[in-house]
C-alpha positions as CSV (number, residue, x, y, z in Angstrom):
1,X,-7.0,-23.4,-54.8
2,X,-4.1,-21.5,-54.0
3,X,-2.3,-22.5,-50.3
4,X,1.0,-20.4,-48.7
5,X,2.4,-21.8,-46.1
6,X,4.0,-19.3,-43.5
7,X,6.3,-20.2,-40.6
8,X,5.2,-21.1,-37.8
9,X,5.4,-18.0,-34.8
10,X,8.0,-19.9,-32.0
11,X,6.8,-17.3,-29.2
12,X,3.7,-16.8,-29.5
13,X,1.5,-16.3,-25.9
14,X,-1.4,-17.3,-24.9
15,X,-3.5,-14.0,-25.9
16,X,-1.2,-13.7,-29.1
17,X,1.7,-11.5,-28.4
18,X,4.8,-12.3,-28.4
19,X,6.9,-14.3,-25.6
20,X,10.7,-14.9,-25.5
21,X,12.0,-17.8,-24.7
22,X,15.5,-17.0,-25.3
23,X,17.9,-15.2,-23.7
24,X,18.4,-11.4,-24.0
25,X,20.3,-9.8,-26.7
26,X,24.2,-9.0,-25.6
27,X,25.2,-5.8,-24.2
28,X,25.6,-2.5,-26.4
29,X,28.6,-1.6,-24.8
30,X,31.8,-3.5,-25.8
31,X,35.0,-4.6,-23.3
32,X,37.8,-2.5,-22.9
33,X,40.5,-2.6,-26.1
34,X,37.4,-4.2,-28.2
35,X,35.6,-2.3,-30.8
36,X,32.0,-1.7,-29.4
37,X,29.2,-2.8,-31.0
38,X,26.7,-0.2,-33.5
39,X,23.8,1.2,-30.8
40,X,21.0,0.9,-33.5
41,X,20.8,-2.9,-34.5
42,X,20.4,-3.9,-38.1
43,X,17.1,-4.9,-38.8
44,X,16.0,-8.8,-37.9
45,X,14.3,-11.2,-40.2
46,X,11.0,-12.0,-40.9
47,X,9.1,-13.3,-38.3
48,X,5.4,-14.3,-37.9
49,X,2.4,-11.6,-36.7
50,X,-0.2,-13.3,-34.6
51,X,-3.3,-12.8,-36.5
52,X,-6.1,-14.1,-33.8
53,X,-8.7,-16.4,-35.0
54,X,-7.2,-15.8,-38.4
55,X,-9.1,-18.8,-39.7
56,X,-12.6,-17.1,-38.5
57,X,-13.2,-20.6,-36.4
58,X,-14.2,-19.0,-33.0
59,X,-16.8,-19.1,-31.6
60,X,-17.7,-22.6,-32.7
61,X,-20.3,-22.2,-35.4
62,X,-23.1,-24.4,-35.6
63,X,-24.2,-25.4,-39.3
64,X,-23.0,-23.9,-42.5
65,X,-24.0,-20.2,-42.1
66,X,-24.8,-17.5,-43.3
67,X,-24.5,-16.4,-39.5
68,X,-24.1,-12.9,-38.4
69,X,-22.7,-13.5,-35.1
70,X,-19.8,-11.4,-33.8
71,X,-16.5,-13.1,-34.7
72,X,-13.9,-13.5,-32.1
73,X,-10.9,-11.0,-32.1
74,X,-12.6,-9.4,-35.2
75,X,-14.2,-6.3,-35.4
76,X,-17.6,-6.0,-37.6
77,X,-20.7,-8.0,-38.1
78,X,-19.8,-10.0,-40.9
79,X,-22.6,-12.9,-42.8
80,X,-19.8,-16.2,-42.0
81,X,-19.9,-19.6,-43.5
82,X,-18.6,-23.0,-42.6
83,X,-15.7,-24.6,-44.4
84,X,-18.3,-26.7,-45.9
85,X,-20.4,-24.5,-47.6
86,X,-17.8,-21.9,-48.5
87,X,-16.4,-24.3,-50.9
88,X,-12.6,-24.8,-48.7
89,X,-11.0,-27.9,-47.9
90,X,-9.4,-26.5,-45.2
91,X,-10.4,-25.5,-41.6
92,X,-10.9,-22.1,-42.3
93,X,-14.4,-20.7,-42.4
94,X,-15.3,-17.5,-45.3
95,X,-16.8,-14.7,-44.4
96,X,-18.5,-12.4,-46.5
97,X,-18.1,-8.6,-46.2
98,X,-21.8,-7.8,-46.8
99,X,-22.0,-4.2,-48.9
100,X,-22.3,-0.7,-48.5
101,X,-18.8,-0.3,-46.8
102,X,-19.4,-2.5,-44.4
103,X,-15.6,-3.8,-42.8
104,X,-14.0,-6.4,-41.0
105,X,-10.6,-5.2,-38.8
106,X,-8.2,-6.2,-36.3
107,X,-5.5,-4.9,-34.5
108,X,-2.0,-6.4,-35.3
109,X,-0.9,-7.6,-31.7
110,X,3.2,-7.0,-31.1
111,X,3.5,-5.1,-34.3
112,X,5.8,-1.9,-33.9
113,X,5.6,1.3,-35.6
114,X,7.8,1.3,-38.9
115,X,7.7,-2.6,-39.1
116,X,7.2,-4.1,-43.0
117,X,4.0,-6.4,-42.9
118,X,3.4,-8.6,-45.7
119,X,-0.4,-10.4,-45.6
120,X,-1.4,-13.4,-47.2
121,X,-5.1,-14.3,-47.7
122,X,-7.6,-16.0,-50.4
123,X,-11.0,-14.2,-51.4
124,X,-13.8,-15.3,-53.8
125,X,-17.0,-14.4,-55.1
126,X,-20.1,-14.8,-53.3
127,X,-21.2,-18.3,-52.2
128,X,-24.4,-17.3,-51.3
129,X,-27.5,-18.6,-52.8
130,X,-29.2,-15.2,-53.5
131,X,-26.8,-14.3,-55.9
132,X,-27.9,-13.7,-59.5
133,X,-25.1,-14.5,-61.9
134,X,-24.5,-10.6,-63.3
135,X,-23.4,-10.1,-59.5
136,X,-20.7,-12.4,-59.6
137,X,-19.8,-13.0,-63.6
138,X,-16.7,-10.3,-63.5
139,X,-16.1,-10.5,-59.6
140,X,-16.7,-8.4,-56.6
141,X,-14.5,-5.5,-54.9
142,X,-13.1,-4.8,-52.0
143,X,-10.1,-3.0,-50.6
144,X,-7.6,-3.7,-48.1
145,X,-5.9,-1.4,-46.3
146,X,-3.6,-1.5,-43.0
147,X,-2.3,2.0,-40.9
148,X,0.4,3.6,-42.8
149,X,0.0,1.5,-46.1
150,X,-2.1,2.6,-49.6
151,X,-5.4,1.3,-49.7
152,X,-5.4,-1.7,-52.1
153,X,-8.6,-2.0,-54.0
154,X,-9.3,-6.1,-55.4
155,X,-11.9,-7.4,-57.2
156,X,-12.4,-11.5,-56.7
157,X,-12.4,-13.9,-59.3
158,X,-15.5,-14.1,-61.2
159,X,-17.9,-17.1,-61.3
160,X,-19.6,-17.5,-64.2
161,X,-23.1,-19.5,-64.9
162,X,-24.4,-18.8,-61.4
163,X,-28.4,-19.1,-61.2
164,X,-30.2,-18.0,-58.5
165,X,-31.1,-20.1,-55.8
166,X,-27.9,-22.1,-56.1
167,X,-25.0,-21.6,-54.0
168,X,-21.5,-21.2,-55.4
169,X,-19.0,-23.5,-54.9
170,X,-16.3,-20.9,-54.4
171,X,-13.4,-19.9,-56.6
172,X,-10.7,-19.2,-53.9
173,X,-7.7,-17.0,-54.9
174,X,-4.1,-16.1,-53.0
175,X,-3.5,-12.8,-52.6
176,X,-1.1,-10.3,-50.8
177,X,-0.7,-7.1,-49.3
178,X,2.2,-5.2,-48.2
179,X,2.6,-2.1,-45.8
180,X,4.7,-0.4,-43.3
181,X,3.3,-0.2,-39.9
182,X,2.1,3.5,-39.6
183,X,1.5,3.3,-35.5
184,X,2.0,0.5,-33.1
185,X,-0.8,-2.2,-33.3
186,X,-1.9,-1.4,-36.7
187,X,-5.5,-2.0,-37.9
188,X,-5.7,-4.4,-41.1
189,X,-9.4,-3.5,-42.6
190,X,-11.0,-5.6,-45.1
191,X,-14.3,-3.1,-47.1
192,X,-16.6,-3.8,-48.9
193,X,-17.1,-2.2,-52.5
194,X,-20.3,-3.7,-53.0
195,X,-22.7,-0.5,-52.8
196,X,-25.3,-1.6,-55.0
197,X,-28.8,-1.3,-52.9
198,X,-30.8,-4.6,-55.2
199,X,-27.7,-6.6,-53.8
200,X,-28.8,-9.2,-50.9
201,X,-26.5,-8.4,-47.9
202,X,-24.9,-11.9,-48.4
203,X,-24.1,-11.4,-51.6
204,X,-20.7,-9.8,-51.4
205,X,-16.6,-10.9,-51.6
206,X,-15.6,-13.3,-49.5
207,X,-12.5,-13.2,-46.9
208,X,-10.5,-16.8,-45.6
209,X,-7.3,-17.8,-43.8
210,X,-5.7,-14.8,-42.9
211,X,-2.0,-14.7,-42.1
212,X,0.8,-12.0,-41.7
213,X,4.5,-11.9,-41.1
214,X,6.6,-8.9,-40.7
215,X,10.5,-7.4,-41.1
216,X,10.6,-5.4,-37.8
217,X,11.9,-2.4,-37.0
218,X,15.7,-2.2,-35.3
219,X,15.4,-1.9,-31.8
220,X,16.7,1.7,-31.2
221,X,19.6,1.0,-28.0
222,X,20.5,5.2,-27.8
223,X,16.6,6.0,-26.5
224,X,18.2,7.3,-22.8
225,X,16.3,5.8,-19.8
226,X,14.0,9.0,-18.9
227,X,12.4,8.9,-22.7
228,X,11.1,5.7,-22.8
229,X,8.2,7.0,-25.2
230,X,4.2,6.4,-24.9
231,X,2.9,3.4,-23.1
232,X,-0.7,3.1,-25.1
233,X,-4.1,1.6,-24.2
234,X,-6.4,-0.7,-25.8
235,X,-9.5,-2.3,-25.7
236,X,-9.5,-5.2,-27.9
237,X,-9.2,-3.8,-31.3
238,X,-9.9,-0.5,-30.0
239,X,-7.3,2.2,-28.4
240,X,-7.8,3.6,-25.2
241,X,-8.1,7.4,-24.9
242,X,-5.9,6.9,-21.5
243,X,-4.1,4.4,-19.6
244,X,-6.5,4.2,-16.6
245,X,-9.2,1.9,-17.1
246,X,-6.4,-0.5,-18.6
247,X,-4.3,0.2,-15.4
248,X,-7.2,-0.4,-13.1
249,X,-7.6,-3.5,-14.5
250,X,-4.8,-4.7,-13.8
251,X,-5.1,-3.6,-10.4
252,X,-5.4,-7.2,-8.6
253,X,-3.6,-10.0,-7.5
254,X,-4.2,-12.4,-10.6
255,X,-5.6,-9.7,-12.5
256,X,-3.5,-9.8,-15.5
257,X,0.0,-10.9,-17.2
258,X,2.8,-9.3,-18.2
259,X,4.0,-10.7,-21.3
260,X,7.6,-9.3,-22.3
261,X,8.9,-9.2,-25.9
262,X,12.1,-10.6,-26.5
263,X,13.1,-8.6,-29.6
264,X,12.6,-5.7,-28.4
265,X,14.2,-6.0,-24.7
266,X,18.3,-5.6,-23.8
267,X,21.2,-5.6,-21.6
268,X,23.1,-2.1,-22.1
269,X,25.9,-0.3,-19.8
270,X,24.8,3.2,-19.5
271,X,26.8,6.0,-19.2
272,X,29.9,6.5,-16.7
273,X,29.5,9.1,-14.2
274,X,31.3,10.1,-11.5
275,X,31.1,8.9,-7.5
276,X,32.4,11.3,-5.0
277,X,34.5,14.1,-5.4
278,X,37.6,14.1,-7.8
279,X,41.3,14.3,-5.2
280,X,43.9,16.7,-6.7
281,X,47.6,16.0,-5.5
282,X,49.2,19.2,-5.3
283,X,52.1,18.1,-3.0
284,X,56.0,16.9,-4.5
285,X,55.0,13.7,-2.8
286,X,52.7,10.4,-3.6
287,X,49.8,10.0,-1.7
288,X,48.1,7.0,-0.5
289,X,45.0,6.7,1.4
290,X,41.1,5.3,1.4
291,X,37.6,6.9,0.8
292,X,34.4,5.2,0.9
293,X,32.0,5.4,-2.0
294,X,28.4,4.8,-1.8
295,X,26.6,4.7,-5.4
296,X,22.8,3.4,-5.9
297,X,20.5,2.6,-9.6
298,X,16.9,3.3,-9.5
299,X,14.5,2.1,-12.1
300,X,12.0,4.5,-14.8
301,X,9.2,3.3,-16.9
302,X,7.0,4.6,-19.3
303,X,3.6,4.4,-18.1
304,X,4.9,7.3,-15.3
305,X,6.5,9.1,-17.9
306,X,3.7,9.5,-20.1
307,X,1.7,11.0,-17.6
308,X,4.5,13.4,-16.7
309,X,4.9,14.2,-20.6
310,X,0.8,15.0,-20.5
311,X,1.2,17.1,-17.1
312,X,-1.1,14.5,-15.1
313,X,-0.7,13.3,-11.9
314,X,0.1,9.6,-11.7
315,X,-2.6,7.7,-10.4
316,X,-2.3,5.3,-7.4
317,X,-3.2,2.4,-9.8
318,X,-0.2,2.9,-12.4
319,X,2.3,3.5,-10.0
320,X,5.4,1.3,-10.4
321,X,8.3,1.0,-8.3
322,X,9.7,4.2,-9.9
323,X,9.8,6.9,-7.7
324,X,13.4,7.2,-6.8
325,X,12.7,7.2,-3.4
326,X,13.9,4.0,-2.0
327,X,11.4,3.7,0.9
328,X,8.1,4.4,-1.6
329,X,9.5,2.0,-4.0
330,X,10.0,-0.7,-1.4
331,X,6.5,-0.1,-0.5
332,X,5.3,-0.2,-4.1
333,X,6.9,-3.2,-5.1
334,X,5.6,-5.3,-2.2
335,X,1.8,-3.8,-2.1
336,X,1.7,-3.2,-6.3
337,X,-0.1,-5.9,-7.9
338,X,1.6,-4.6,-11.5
339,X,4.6,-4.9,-9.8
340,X,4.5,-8.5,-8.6
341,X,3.0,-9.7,-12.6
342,X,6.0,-7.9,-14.3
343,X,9.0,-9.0,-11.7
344,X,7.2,-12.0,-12.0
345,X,7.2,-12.3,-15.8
346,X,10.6,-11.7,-16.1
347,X,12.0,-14.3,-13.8
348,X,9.9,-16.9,-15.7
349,X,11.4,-15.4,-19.0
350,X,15.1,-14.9,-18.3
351,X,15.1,-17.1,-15.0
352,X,16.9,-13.9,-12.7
353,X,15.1,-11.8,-10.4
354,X,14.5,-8.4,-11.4
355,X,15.3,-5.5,-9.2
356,X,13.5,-2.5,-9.3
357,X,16.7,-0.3,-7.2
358,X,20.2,-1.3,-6.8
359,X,23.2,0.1,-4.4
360,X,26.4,-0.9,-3.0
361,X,29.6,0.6,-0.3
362,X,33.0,-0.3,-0.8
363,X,36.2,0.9,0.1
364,X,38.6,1.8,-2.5
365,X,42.7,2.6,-1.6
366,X,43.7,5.7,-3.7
367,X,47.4,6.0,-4.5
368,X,47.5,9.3,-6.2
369,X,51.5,10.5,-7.9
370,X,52.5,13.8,-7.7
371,X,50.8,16.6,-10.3
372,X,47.6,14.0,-10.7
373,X,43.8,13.8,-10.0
374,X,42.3,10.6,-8.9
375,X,38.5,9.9,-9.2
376,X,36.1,7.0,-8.9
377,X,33.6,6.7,-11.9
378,X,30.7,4.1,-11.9
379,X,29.2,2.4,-15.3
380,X,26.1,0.5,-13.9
381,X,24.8,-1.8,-15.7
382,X,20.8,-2.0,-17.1
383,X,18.1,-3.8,-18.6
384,X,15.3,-2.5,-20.9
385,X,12.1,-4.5,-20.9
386,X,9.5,-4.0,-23.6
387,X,5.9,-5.7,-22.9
388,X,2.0,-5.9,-22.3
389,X,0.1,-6.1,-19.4
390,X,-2.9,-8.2,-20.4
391,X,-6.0,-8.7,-18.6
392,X,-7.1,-12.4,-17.6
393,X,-10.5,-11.7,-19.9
394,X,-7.9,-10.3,-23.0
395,X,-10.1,-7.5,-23.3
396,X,-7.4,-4.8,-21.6
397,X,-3.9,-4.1,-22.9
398,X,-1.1,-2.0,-21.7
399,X,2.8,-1.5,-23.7
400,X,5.1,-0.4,-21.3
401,X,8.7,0.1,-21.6
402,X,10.2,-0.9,-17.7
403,X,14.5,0.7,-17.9
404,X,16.3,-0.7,-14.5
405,X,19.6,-1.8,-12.5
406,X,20.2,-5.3,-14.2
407,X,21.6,-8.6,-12.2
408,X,22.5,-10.1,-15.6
409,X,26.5,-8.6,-15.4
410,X,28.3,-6.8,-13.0
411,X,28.2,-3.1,-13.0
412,X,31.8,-1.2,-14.3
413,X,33.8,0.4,-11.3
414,X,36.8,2.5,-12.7
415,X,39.1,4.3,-10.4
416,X,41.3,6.7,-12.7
417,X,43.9,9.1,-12.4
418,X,45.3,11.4,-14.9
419,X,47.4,14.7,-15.3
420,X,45.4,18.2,-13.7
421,X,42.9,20.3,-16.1
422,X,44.4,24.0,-16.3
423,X,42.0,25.1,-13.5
424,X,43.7,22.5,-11.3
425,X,47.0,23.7,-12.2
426,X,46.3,27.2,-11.4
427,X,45.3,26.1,-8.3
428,X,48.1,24.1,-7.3
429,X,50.2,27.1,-8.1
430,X,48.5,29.8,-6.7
431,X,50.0,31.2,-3.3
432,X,49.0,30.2,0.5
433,X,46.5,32.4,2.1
434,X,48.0,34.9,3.9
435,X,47.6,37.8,5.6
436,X,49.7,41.0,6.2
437,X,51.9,42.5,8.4
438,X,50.9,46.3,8.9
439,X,53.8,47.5,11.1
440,X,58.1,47.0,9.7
441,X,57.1,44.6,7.0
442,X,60.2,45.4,5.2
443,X,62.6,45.4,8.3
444,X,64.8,42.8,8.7
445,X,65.3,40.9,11.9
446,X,67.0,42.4,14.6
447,X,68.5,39.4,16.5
448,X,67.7,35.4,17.0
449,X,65.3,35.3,20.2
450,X,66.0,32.0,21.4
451,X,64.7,32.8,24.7
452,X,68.2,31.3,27.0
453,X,68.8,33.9,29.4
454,X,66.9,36.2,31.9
455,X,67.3,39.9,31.4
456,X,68.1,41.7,35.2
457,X,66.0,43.4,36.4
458,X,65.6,47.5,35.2
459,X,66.9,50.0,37.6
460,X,65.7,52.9,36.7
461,X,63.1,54.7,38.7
462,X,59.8,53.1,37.7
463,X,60.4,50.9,35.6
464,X,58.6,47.6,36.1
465,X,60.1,44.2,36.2
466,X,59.6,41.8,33.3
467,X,61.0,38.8,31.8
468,X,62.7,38.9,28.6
469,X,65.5,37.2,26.4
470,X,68.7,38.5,26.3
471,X,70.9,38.1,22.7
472,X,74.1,36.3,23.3
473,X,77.1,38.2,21.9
């Protein structure tokens, strides 16, 4: 009997996705004089996929089968038989496919779009004591197939001298399939070939010990803040045509978890901008004086971003702290119930508060040589959380990409000055507003008034008095 032995996951949750215990990958952005660091990471190593009740072990099965109860975290009635009587020495139960394309599937929890994902398995001919020995003597097919990969049709080993009425003792074989991830959460189907209508429904290939690893994709650090992509949906191993039944069940207290992946989740500077208006010294002089800035971060995330994308109003039970507007999200953060499990979740993870909005007003003293600018830029600095929402029951799942101000480093503060743009040199040069002088523009002055003396009084016969300067000689 063939046997692979995989690593062991190391952050594995509760529900099967993936929980880091470790702290977030460094910043993007490198220090000034050091060479900064690619944005697009090179891929990581392979890692284990939670496959769920991968052994077929749950719920607790009572005698050796064939049973055709539904199998936990797997979709698809499927005939299942103990350990014992499907010939294993393991744990793991088989399960038979039954015929007439009948499948068994589940969803890859934590697996990304593009990811490599390399299954291991064992499958055998039919245990079951209804099968005549023509069914099983050359084997039985199957295919296995996950989204994005080629269908991969198998055929068991075969089990020669089988008589009817006597069970098989199993002839367990390792096999493996490989595929790249065609969508997030991709669906691994086992079908059954069998299509032959005189074959007894338990008579078909058996399926045991199911695990998966995968090469995941490289987290992409240039996705900018307001296109965090599509938070998706699901029902078990189904998707969810929309976000608001997963969303309203979340919508309580201790109604679900946030469970935040690690590998997908970073520290990043984003981009400088400019605080306050830019100070142009025009003047043969240095100048010297203070301004006060005032410069604030608000948080995005992709649940409110898919329903923009789709033209839909955002409903009251998806709304996160988000807005913009720092009195609604003050509101939202304290009355949210999503709100409180993701904040919540992260200070567990990376032991800091999150902060859904961020500001700060400082005083800065601007000494600014003749012939420059001086201006104030801001590089905040943010943190990308990748995760789940999950419902208490497991039933509900929601991905949601969260992008806010981060308490992990210190945002950048630069206050720069530098030599004037052309447009700031023309206006330097150009000439003082003026405006004109309609009557002897061109004359020249006549004398220096300095206004010393008093001018006598006229003489002449109605003239009026009036006071006047007199030029000195």
């Amino acid at each position: 009997m063939n046997r692979t032995t995989l690593p062991a996951a190391a952050v594995l949750g509760a529900a099967g996705l993936l929980l880091p215990l470790a702290p977030l990958p460094a910043l993007a952005s490198a220090a000034p004089g050091e060479q900064a660091a690619p944005a697009r990471q090179s891929a990581p190593a392979e890692q284990a996929v939670p496959v769920l009740n991968g052994d077929f072990a749950e719920p607790v099965m009572r005698g050796d089968g064939p049973t055709t109860v539904g199998i936990d975290h797997w979709t698809g009635l499927n005939q299942r038989y103990s350990p014992t009587a499907s010939g294993r020495t393991d744990a793991s139960h088989g399960v038979a496919l039954q015929k007439d394309g009948n499948t068994l599937r589940q969803r890859l929890r934590g697996v990304r779009a593009g990811a490599k994902v390399t299954v291991t398995y064992e499958d055998s001919p039919a245990v079951s004591k209804e099968c005549t020995g023509a069914q099983v003597v050359d084997g039985q097919p199957y295919a296995v197939t996950g989204s994005g990969g080629a269908v991969q049709e198998v055929t068991t080993a075969g089990d020669p001298d089988r008589v009817k009425g006597t069970p098989g003792k199993g002839r367990w074989t390792g096999r493996g399939y490989v595929f790249t991830a065609g969508e997030n959460e991709p669906t691994l189907t086992f079908t059954s070939r069998v299509t032959d209508s005189r074959t007894h429904v338990t008579c078909s290939p058996m399926i045991a010990r199911i695990r998966a690893v995968e090469v995941p994709p490289a987290v992409d650090k240039t996705v900018d803040k307001t296109r965090l992509g599509t938070s998706e949906a699901y029902k078990g191993n189904d998707r969810e045509s929309s976000l608001h039944n997963a969303a309203a069940a979340c919508n309580g207290e201790n109604a679900c978890v946030f469970r935040p992946d690690a590998r997908t989740s970073f520290r990043y500077y984003d981009e400088a901008r400019v605080v306050g208006e830019a100070f142009v010294n025009c003047t043969r002089n240095t100048l010297q004086h203070s301004r006060l800035l005032s410069y604030s971060e608000r948080s995005h995330d992709s649940i409110a971003q898919t329903y923009a994308d789709a033209g839909l109003a955002l409903p009251e039970v998806a709304r996160l702290p988000t807005s913009g507007v720092r009195e609604e999200d003050e509101k939202r953060a304290k009355e949210r119930p999503m709100a409180a499990q993701f904040a919540l979740a992260h200070e567990k993870a990376w032991e800091r508060p999150w902060q859904w909005f961020s500001g700060d007003r400082r005083t800065v003293v601007e000494k600014i040589q003749p012939g420059e600018v001086s201006w104030v830029e801001t590089q905040p600095s943010r943190e990308r959380v990748e995760g789940w929402f999950v419902s208490a029951k497991d039933d509900y799942r929601l991905h949601v990409v969260v992008d806010g101000p981060s308490r992990a480093v210190p945002d950048r503060l630069l206050q720069r000055t530098g030599p004037m743009s052309e447009a700031e040199k023309q206006r330097c040069a150009a000439a003082r507003p003026m405006t004109t002088t309609p009557v002897g523009a061109d004359a020249p002055a006549s004398s220096s008034d300095k206004g010393l003396l008093r001018v006598p009084a006229p003489t002449a016969p109605g003239a009026r008095p009036a006071e006047r300067s007199m030029p000195l000689d």
